[in-house]
N, C-alpha and C positions, 0 to 999 in steps of 0.2 A: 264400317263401310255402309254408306247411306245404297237404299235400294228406288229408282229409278223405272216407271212403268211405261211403255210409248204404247200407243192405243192406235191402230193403222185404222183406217178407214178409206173409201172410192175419195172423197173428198179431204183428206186434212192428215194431219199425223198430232194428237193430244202427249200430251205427256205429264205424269202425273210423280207427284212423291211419296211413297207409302213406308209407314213404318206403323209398326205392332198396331195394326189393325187401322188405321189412320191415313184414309188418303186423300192429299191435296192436289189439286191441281194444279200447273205451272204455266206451262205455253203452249202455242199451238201453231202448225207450221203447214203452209198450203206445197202442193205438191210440185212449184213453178222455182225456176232455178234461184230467187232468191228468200222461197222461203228455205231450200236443201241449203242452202248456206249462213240462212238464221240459225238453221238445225245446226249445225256443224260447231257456231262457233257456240250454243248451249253446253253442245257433249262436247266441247274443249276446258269449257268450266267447270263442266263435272265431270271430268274424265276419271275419277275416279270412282263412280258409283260401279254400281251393278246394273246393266238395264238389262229387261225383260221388252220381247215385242209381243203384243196383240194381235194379231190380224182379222179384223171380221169384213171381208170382202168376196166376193160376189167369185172373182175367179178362183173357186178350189173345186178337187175335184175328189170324188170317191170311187173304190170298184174292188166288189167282193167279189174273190176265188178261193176254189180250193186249191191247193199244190201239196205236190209230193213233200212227205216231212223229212228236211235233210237236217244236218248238224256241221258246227265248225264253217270252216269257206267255202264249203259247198252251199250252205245257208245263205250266204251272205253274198255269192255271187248269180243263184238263186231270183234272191227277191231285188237286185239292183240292175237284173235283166227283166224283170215282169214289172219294175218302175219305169224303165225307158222303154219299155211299149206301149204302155200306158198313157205318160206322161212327157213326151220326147220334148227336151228343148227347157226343161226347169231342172236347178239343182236342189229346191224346196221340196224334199218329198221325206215320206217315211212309211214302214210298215208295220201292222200294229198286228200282233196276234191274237184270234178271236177264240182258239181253242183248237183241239181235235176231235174230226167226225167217230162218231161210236160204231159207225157203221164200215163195210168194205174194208179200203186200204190204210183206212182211218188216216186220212188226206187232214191236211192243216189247214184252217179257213183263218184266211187272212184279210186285213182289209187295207190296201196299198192308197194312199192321198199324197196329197199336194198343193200347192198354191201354181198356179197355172201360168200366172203374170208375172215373172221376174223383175222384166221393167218395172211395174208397180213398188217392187220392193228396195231394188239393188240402190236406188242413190241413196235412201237412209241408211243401206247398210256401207256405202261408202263412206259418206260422211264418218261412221263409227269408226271405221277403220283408220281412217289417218290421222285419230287424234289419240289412236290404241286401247276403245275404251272397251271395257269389258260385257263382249253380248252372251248372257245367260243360254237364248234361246230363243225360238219364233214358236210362237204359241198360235194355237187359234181356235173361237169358241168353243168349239165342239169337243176340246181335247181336254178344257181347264172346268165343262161342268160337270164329268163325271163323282165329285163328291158331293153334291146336293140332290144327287138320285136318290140316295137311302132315306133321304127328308122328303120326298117326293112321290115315291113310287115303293113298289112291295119287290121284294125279291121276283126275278124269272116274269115280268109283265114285260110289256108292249107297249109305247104310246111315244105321242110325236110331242117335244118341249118347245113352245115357241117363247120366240124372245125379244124384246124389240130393244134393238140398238140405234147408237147413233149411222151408224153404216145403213139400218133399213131393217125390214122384219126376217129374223133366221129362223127354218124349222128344222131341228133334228129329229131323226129318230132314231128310237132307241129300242134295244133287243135285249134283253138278262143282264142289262145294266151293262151294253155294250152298243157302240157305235155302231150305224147302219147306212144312215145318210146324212147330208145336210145341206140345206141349199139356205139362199140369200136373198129377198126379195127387197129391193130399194125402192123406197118413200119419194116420192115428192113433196112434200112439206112438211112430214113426220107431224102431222094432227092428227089426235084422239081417236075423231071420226075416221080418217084416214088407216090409222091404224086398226080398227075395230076392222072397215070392211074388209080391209088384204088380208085380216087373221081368218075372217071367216070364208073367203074366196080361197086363198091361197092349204089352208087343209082342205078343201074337195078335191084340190090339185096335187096336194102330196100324197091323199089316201087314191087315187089313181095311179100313180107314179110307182107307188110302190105295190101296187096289186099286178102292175104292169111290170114290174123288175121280178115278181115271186117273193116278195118280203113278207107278204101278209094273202090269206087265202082271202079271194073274191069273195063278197056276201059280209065280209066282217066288218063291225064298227070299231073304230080304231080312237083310243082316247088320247086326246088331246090337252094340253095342260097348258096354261098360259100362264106367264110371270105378270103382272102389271098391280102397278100404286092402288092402294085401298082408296085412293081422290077421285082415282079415274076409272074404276071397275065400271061403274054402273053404265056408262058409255059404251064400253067394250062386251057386256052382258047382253046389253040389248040387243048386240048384232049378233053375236056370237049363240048361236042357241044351236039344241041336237039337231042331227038329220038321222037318216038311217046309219050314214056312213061315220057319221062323228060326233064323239060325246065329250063335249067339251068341260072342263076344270081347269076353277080357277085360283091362282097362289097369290097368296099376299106377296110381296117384295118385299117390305122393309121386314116384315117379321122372318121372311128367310133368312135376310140380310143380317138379324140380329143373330141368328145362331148359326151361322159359321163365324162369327166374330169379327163383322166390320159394323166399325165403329163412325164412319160420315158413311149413313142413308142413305140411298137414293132421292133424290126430290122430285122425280115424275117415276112414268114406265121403263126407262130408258136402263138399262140392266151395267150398262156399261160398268160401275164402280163395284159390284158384285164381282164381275166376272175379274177385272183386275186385282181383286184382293184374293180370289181364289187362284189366280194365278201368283202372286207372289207368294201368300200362305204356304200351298202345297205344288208347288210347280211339278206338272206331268212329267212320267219318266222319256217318254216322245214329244221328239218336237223337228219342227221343218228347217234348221238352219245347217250346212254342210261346217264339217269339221273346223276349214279353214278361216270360217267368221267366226269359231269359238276360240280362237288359237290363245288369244290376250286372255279370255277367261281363265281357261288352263293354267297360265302362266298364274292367274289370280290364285288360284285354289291351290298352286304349287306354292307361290309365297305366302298363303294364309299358313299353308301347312306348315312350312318354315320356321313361319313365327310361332305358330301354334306349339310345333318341337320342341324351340329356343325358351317358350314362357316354360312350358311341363321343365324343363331341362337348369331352367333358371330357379323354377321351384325347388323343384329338388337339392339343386344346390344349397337354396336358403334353405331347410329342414335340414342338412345336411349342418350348417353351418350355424344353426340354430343350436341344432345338439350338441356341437363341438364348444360352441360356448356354453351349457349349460353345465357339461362337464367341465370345463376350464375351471368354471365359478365352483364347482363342488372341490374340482382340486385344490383350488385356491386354498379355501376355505378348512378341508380338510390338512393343508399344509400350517394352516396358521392354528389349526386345533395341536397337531401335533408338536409344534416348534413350543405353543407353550405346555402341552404337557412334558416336553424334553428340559426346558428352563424349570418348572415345578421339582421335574426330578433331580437336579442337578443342582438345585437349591437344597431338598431335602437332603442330598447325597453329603454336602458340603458341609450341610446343620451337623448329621451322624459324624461326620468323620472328625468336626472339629472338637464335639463331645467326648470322640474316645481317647483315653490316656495315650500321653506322649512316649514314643518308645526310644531310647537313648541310642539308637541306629539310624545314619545317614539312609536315606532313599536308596541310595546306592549300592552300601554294604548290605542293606535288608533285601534287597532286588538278588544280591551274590548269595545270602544267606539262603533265602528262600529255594533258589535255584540251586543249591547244593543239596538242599534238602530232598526236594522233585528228583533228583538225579539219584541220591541212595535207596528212596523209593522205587527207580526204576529198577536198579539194580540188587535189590534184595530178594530174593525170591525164596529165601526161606530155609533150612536145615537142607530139606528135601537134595540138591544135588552133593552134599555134603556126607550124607548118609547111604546113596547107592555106590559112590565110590567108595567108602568104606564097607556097605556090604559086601561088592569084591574083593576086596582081600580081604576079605575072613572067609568068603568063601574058600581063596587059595592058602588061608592059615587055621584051616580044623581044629587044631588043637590051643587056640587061643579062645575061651572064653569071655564075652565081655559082659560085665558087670554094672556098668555106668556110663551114661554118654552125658555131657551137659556142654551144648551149643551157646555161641556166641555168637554175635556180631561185630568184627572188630577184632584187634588182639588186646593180650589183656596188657599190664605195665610190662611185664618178664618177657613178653615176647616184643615190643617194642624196638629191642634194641637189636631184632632179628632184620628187622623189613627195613627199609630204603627211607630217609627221610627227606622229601625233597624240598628244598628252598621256600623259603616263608616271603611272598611280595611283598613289603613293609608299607601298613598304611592301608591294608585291603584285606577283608575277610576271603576274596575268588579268590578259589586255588588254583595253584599253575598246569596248565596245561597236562604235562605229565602225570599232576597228585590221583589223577583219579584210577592207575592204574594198582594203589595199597589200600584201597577198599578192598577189607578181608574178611572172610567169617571164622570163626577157630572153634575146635571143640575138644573137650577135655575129655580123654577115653582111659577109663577105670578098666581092667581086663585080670585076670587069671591063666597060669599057666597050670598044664595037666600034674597031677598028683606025684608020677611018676617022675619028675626032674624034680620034684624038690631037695634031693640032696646030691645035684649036682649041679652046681652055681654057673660051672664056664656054659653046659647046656642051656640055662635057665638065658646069659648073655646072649648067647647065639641067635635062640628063639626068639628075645625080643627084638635085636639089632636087625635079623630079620623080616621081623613084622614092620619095622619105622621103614625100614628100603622099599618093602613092597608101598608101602603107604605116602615115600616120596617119589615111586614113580606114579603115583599117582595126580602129581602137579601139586603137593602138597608139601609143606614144610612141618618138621618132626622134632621136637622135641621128648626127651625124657626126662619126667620132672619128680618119677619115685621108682626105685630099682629094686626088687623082689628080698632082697639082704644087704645089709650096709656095706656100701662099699668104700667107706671111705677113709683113708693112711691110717686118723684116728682112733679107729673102731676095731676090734681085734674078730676076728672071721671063726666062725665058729667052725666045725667040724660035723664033718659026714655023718657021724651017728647020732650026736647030738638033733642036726636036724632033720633026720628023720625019726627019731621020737617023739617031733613035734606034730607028724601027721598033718600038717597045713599046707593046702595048694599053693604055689608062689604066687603072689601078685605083684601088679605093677600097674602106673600111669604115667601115660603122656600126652602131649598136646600137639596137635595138627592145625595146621594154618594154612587155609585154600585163599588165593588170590579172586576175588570175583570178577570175571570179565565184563 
């Protein structure tokens, strides 16, 4: 957005283009109904700049009081009643605060202005208005030099700035680097000489002025500081020299002019292009235009901010979007790392498995083998539950010693023909559904009977037949595979005396076969 300077004057309305330090001139439009309509159709062309108004005219006005210090709308209805006493009939006004007094009720000194002329202003601001273009503000000298006082003057001094514009010679003055007055004196043909003598007439008249308001005590010399071209000092020197009342200094212009940073010079006294670049550069926080001529601005700074939202908003997205691709490409990347280390292994896996010797079992049968295997595994758990059931009955059979235990897995061939043998699926190592309930463990038990029944055999039967029933109600299958004396048709039985001459405890063995669940 290109920025837009209009320069008011009694005579003309300039307008100028300034950017980063750089200002040109454009056009210039007399105050008669068709120059307000040359204007018009300019700021129709450039309705989209920024314009900033100048005013350096004869009709403003100043007036310092103190006032009670209020806060919030008491403030502010305040100083817009001591504006329209002041100033009755202009909506160009503003207050600027000077401080508060250290002293009493410590009152707030203020200093309430204006632009006096409305007429003077109101058709340019017409103009602006009906082509919606954006008015920054109404400026006017006095308000846009306070950043060239610190190049000027010392902290807490006194002195009046004069300054020659195209409008005529203006003197300000100035209080601790705060406004005090400023008035306007118009030129007739704005020459040199001309100039020298109203600078040197018109300070006898503001150091009156303001001895006569209380600004400055009687009796004091009041310095005076004049801006004008190093071309044209020596004219303006001449005339200008001390009196008692005024000690005049004088400032170069263009070297000012170089260090606030404008970059098109002045080319005489005429201050005009200073003062517009320090009005655009740092534009004052006060200025004389009513809310309702900034309305379009507003709306500007609303839609700068918009955009301003939408670029941060649109940034963000891309970084956003940035990142998401950076990782996409690392996934990528790490997906195509992994896929061929998954094809390397799977080559190497293929190399091993074709190297190892052939086993003479389908896929199928070895998948049933295996899995049969995994499943006796699960269900082996070892002598261990085969042995506490057995230590209960012998706890309940005392007088059974045992002498030998030897565990199996399984039964052996002799008991084979005890257990269940179920159905062989022909053509397939899996066994049927039901097989797995003759996974058994077996155990071969050596034992001894007490001393005392060895010469009575039907005892010696009883006691074992006994021990196998306690042992099948243990969920156990019993075999007797050696009987303590031959019992068999062929064998001839020996006699009671006989075998107890032999003094040997009976023995016997038999075998137990638990079902594993």
């Amino acid at each position: 957005m290109s920025t837009r300077l209009l320069f008011l004057d009694p005579t003309r309305l300039a307008t100028y283009r300034w950017r980063a330090g750089h200002l040109h001139a454009e056009e210039a439009f007399s105050p008669d109904a068709a120059g307000i309509e040359a204007f018009g159709e300019y700021a129709k062309s450039h309705r989209t700049s920024l314009f900033y108004i100048l005013a350096d005219i004869a009709e403003e006005g100043f007036q310092i009081e103190d006032v009670p210090f209020a806060q919030g709308s008491d403030r502010n209805a305040l100083f817009r009643r001591k504006l329209a006493q002041y100033f009755y009939g202009t909506p160009y006004t503003l207050a600027i605060s000077l401080g508060r007094r250290k002293d009493g009720r410590r009152d707030e000194r203020m200093l309430f202005a204006a632009l006096t002329r409305p007429l003077h202003i109101e058709p340019w601001l017409t103009a602006l208005r009906e082509v919606e273009a954006q008015l920054a503000g109404i400026y006017s000298v006095p308000l846009v030099v306070p950043p060239l006082l610190p190049l000027i003057a010392q902290p807490g001094e006194r002195f009046v700035l004069v300054t020659l514009t195209r409008g005529g010679l203006r003197q300000t003055f100035y209080d601790n680097g705060q406004i005090g007055f400023s008035r306007l004196t118009t030129l007739a043909t704005g020459a040199i000489e001309e100039v020298a003598l109203a600078c040197a007439a018109e300070s006898e008249r503001m150091v009156q002025y303001l001895t006569g308001q209380r600004l400055i005590s009687r009796g004091t010399q009041l310095s005076t500081r004049v801006l004008m071209h190093p071309d044209q000092g020596n004219a303006i020197r001449q005339v200008c020299v001390d009196t008692g009342s005024v000690h005049f200094e004088f400032i170069d212009l263009i070297n000012l002019s170089s260090k606030v940073g404008l970059k098109t010079p002045p080319i005489n006294s005429s201050a005009d292009p200073l003062f517009l670049h320090l009005m655009a550069q740092r534009p004052p926080p006060e200025q004389f235009a009513p809310p309702a001529e900034r309305h379009f601005f507003r709306l500007g700074q609303l839609r700068q901010g918009l955009r301003a939202g939408g670029a941060i908003v649109f940034g963000a997205c891309l970084l956003f979007a940035g990142r998401q691709g950076v990782e996409y490409q690392s996934i990528l990347i790490r997906t195509a790392d992994t896929a061929a280390q998954a094809a390397a292994d799977k080559a190497r896996y293929d190399s091993i498995l074709n190297n190892l010797p052939k086993i003479p079992l389908g896929n199928d049968d070895l998948r049933a083998l295996i899995g049969r295997y995994d499943h006796l595994l699960e269900r082996s758990v070892g002598p261990e539950p085969m042995y506490l059931a057995l230590s209960r009955v012998l706890d309940a059979s005392p007088g059974i010693e045992i002498t030998r235990l030897n565990w199996t897995l399984g039964a052996g061939k002799e008991d084979k023909n005890t257990l269940p043998s179920p159905p062989q699926q022909p053509g397939s190592l899996a066994p049927p559904p039901n097989q797995a309930a003759a996974v058994v463990d077996s155990v071969e038990i050596q034992a001894r009977l007490p001393l005392g029944l060895a010469s009575d055999q039907r005892a010696q039967l009883t006691a074992i037949e006994d021990f196998a029933a306690a042992l099948r109600t243990a969920q156990m299958q019993v075999r007797i595979t050696k009987q303590p004396f031959e019992a068999q048709s062929d064998k001839a039985l020996k006699s009671g005396a006989e075998a107890a001459t032999q003094a040997q405890a009976p023995q016997f063995t038999l075998r137990a076969i638990r079902s594993i669940p």
